[in-house]
NUMI-509481 format. One record per residue (C-alpha): x, y, z. Coordinates in pm, whole numbers, padded with zeros to 5 digits, always signed. Each point is the difference from the previous one (the first is absolute). Example, Ala and Ser with C-alpha at 12.3 -4.5 7.8 and 13.67 -1.06 7.14 Angstrom:
BEGIN
+01230-00450+00780+00137+00344-00066
This chain:
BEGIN
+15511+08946+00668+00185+00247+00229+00353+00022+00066+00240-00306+00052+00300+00011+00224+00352-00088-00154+00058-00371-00032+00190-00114+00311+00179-00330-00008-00042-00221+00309+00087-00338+00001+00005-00058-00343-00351+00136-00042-00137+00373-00205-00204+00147+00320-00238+00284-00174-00215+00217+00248-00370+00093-00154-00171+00255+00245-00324-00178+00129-00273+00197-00095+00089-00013-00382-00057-00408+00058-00353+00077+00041+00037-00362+00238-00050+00204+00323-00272+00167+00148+00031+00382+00133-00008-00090+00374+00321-00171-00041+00165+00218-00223-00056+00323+00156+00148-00189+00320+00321-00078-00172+00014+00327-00165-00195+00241+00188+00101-00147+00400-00085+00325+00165-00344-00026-00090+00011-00313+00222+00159+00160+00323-00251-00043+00230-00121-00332-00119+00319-00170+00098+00356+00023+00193+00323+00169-00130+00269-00212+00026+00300+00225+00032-00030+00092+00335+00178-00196+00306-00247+00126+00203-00225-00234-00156+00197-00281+00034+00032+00085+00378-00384+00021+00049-00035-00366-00193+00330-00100+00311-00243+00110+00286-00301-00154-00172+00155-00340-00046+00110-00107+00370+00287-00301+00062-00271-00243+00109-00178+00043-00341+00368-00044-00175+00068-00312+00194-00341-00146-00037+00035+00097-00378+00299-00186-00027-00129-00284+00194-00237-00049-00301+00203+00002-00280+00255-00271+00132-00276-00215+00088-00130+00083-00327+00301-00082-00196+00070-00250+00217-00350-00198-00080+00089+00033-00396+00362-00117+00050+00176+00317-00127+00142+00147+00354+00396-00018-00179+00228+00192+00146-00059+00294-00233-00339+00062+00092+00099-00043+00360+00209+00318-00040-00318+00149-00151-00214+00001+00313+00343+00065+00194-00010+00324-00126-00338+00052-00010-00030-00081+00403+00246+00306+00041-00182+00369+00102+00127+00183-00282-00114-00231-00303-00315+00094-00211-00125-00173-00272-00160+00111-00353-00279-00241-00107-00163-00143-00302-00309-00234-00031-00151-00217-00224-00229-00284-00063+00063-00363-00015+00019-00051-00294+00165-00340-00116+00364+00041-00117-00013+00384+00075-00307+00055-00277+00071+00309-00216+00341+00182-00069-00063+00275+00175-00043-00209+00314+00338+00004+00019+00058+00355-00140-00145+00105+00384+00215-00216+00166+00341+00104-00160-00112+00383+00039-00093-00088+00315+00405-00149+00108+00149+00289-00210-00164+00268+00179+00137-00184+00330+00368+00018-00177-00063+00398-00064-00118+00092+00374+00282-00209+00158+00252+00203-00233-00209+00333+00081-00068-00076+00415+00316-00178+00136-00113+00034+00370-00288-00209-00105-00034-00392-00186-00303-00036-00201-00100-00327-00133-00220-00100-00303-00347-00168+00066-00187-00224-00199-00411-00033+00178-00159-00272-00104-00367+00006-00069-00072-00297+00162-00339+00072+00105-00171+00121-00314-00294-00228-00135+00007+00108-00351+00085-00338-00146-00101+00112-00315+00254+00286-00053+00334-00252+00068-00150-00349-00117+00110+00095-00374+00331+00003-00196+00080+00141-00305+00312-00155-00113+00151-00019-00433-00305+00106-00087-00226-00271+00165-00255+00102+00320+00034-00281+00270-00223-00066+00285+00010-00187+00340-00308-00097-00012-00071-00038+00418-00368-00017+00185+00232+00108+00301-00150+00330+00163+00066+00262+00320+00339+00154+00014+00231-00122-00264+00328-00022+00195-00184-00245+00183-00049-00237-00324+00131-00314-00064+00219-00075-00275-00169-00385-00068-00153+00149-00256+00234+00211-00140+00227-00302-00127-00217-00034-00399+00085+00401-00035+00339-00052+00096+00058-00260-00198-00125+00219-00258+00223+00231+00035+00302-00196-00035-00115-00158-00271+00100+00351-00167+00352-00028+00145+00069-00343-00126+00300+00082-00234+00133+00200+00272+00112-00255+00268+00159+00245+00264-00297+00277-00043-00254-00292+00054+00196-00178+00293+00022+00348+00205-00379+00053-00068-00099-00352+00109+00145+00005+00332-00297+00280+00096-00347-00040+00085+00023-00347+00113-00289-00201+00147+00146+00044+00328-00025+00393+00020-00272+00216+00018-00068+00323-00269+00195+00242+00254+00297-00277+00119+00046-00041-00401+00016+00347-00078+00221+00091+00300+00228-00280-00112-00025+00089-00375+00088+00426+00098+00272-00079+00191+00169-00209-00249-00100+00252-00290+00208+00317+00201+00250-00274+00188+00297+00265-00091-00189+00263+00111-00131+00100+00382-00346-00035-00001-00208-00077+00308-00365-00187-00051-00254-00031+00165-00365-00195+00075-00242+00261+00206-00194-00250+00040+00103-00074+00364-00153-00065+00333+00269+00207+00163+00003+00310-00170-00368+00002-00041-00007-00044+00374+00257+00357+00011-00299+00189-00256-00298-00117+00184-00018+00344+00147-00062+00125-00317-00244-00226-00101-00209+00016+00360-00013+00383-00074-00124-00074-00382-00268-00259+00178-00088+00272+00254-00054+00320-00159+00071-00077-00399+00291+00261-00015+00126-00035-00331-00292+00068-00179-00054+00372+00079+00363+00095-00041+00054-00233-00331-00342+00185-00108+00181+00384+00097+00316-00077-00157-00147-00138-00310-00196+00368-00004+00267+00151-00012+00147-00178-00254-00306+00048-00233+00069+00373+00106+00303-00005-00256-00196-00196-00285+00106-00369+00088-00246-00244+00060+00014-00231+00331+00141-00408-00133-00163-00167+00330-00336+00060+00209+00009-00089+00383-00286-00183+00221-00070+00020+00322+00207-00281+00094+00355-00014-00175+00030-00365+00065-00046-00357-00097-00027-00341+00212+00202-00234-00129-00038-00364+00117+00038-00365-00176-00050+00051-00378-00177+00314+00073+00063+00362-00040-00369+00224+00108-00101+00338+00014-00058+00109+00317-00338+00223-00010-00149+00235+00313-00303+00034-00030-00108+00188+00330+00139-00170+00264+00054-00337-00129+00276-00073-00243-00106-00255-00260+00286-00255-00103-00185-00204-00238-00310-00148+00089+00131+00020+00383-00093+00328+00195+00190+00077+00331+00011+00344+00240+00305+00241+00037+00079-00173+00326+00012-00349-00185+00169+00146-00286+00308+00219+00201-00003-00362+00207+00083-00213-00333+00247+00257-00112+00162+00001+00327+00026-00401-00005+00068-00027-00375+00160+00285-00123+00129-00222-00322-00390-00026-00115+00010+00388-00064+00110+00112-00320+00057+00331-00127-00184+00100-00328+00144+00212-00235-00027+00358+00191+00189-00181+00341+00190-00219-00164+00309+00310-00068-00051+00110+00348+00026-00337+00144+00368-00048-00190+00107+00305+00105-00088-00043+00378+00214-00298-00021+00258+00104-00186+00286+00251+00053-00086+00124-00351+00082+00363-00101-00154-00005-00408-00271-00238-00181+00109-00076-00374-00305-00089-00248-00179+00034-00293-00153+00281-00150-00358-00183+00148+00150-00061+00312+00124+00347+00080-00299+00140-00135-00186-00169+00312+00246+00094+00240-00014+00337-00068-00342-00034+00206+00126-00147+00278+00217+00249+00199-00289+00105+00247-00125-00320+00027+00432-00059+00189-00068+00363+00121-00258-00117+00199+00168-00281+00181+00339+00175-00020+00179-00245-00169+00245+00157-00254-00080+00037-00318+00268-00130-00260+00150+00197-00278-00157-00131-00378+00168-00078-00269-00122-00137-00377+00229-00238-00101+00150-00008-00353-00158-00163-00318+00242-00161-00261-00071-00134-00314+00245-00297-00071+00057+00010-00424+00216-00323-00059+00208-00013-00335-00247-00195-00245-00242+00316+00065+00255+00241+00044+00146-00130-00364-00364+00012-00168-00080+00363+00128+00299+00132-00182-00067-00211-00317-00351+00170+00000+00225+00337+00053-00212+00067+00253+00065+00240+00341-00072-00241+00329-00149+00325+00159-00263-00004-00327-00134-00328+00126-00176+00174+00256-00219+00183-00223-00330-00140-00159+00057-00276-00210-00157+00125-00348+00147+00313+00047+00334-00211+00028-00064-00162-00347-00114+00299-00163+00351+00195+00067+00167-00328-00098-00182+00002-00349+00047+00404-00010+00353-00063+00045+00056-00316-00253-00194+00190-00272+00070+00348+00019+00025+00048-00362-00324-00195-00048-00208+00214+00288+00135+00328-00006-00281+00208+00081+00159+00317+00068-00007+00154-00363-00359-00115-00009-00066+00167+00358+00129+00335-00091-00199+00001-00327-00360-00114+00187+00074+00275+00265+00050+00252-00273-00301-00127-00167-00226+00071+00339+00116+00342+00053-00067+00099-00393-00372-00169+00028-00059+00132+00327+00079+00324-00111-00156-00003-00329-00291-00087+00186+00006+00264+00245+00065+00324-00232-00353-00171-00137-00197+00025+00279+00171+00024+00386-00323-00152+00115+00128-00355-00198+00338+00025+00223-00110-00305+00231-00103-00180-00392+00354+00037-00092+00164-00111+00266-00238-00293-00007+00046-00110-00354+00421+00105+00095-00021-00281+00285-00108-00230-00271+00270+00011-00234+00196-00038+00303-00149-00346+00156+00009-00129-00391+00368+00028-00010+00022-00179+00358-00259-00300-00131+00274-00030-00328+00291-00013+00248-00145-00246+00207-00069-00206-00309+00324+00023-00143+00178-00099+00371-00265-00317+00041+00101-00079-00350+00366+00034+00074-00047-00209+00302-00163-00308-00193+00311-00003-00202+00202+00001+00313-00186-00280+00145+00319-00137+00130+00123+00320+00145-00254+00056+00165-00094-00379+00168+00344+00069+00142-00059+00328+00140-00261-00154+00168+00162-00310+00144+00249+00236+00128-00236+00243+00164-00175-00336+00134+00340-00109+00143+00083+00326+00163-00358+00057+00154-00071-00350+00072-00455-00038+00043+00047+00361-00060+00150+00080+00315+00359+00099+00151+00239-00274-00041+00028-00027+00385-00348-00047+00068-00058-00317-00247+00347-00164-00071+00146-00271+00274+00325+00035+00238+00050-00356-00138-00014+00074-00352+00310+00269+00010+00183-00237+00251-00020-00276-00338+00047+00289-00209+00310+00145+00212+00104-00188+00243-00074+00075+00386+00317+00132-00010-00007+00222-00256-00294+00116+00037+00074+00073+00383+00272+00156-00108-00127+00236-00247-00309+00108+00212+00211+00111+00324+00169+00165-00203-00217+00230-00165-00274+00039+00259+00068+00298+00188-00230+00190+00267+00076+00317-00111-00101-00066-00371-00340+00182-00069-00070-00165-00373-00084-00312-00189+00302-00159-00016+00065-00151-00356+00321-00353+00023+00059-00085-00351+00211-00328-00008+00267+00100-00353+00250-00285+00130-00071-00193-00356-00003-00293+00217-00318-00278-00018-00215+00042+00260
């Protein structure tokens, strides 16, 4: 299934390249944006330009540095983690010419998913490239917390050795806010898996303690994950940097201004065949208050905030007072990190970018600079129990990716090929066809459409006896074929990419943290365009 790179060794790993569209995994949007980036030119920022860079230096102002920096060492500060290392972090970052290059994710507990940390790795490595490429200029990774999202739902599960866990929690509002009393029977849980593996299961028990809240825990738990690596993190959920974006939000409670251009972009987009991910309202924002995260609806005049109506003068007053209660929803929320943020390029998802993309007049119209976009890479991780039973199956890794029967029917094809050869039989039925069809038309020409009729029939009969023989060949290869599916079952775990379903924690106990650290900053690489393929062949137990 399309053309695979030449093996390249890398830390004791086979790294294969498989060209993303032949995974049939992604959609078009974010394909043609990997492959096809020109199409995309006016929907987001080039990134090879310093003039860029010098428009993002007059944007972002020394007071907004200092106050920036102000935040993150109180920040770090609160969670206990302001060492001397990420001291030097906001050091640099307080100085004019540093830019950073940001990620984002939700909270998820212990980091959720793999490819939660797939973003932030691509995310420090494409800081490592620009500093080697820009030398006048430092640029520091990012990791944005989504400290503000109510979607308990999406983070409150775990899938981990094959086993879904759930924090079960009546908590609700934003979940950074969220206390971690409850949290203790899932965590417990969770270690429970580790218990023959004393130092995995004493590193994971020292996060997401009672004392912490959801976004304190997962600052605490990020920062140890990438502690050899610079990575700065941080909670925009803040009093004083939603106090610096208030302007914005007034203007969105004035005259709704991200609707219309979200709405023009999005047209635009649709102009080139893609379809729009996110819709805008009139009002962009949420109040967030207590336990509580609400809609704010205009209706008029009078903006609605529950079951609690107030005026635009009462509503610009509360924002003016409170500026933490105001949240941005999902069309703000990238404009409000990059009004805060000396950030030069957004890394995401294929989803992600594909809602960015209709954003750019929505900064346009505020003039804040838009960021350059990039899709991060996707990785499948095959450790050496799978990697051993693929080649016992003889089977091609890249055939995995194809449907499943079709999978088992080459396999049989290829164990039996004495048994099914159909060939000899093929040539004979097609000769066959064209003497019937002809006898039938030197009869009568008007019977041509009767002959290829009857033709087509002899055809479909040899196809139904095929069929037969291959289901009968795959009873008697039962076994075979139970193991071609537990494989295909193991590499698309629930049917889905490996890095959507499988657990950080489960390739830390499969790995090591650091091996598996190792391995993945290693072989993620902002320039790669493809599905990137690490095949563990170290005949070691994992």
């Amino acid at each position: 299934m399309g053309e695979t790179k030449v093996n390249d060794k890398i830390t004791g790993m086979i790294k294969k390249n498989l060209h993303r569209e032949t995974t049939n995994r992604f959609s078009k949007i974010s394909n043609d944006f990997i492959y096809q980036p020109h199409l995309f030119k006016e929907f987001t920022q080039q990134l090879n330009t310093s003039e860029f860079i010098l428009e993002k230096n007059d944007f972002f102002n020394p007071d907004k540095r200092k106050s920036l920096c102000s935040v993150l060492r109180s920040q770090y500060q609160q969670a206990g983690i302001l060492n001397d290392q990420n001291s030097s972090l906001l050091e640099r970052l307080e100085k004019p010419h540093c830019f950073t290059v940001t990620t984002g994710h939700q909270l998820a507990p212990y980091g959720g998913p793999l490819f939660f940390v797939y973003k932030i790795i691509h995310t420090i490595n494409l800081a490592k490239k620009l500093n080697a490429q820009y030398t006048a200029y430092d640029f520091l990774p990012v990791f944005w917390m989504a400290s503000e999202d109510h979607d308990f739902q999406e983070i409150q599960g775990l899938n981990l050795f094959n086993d879904n866990l759930t924090w079960e929690s009546e908590q609700t509002g934003a979940v950074g806010r969220f206390s971690l009393n409850d949290f203790q029977p899932f965590k417990a849980t969770i270690l429970k898996k580790f218990e023959n593996d004393r130092e995995t299961s004493a590193w994971l028990a020292s996060f997401y303690t009672s004392e912490d809240n959801l976004a304190a825990a997962t600052l605490k738990f990020v920062d140890s994950l990438f502690k050899d690596e610079d990575l700065i993190i941080i909670n925009g959920d803040d009093q004083k940097l939603k106090a610096q974006f208030s302007e914005i939000m007034a203007l969105e409670l004035k005259d709704g201004f991200s609707q219309e251009a979200l709405n023009q972009q999005t047209q635009e987009l649709e102009a080139l065949g893609f379809q729009g991910q996110v819709n805008a309202r009139a009002v962009n924002l949420f109040y967030l208050e207590n336990d509580k995260r609400q809609r704010i609806v205009k209706d008029g005049e009078v903006f609605q905030i529950g079951n609690r109506n107030y005026s635009k003068e009462e509503i610009q007053e509360k924002l003016q007072k409170n500026p933490e209660h105001f949240s941005p929803n999902v069309i703000l929320r990238p404009l409000y990190q990059e009004f805060i943020l000396p950030n030069i390029c957004y890394i995401g998802g294929g989803g992600e970018i594909a809602y960015w993309l209709q954003l750019k007049g929505v900064f346009d119209k505020v003039k804040v600079p838009f960021p350059h976009l990039q899709i991060r890479n996707s990785l499948q991780l095959i450790d050496y129990q799978l990697f051993s039973k693929i080649e016992k199956l003889e089977l091609d890794i890249t055939e995995l990716f194809g449907d499943l029967e079709w999978i088992k029917k080459e396999r049989i094809l290829n164990m039996h090929q004495d048994d099914l050869q159909f060939d000899e039989i093929q040539e004979v039925a097609e000769s066959l066809k064209n003497k019937l069809t002809g006898l039938i038309v030197e009869v009568d020409q008007g019977l041509k459409n009767y002959g290829l009729s009857e033709a087509a029939k002899i055809e479909k009969q040899i196809q139904q006896v095929a069929q037969k023989l291959i289901r009968h060949k795959k009873k008697q290869e039962e076994s075979t074929m139970k193991q071609i599916d537990n494989v295909h079952a193991k590499f698309f775990p629930n049917n889905g990419l490996q890095e959507r379903q499988d657990s950080l924690l489960e390739w830390i106990g499969k790995w090591g943290l650091d091996k598996l650290m190792e391995v993945l900053i290693a072989n993620i690489n902002p320039n790669e365009k493809d599905f990137i393929l690490l095949i563990d062949d170290s005949h070691e137990k994992n």
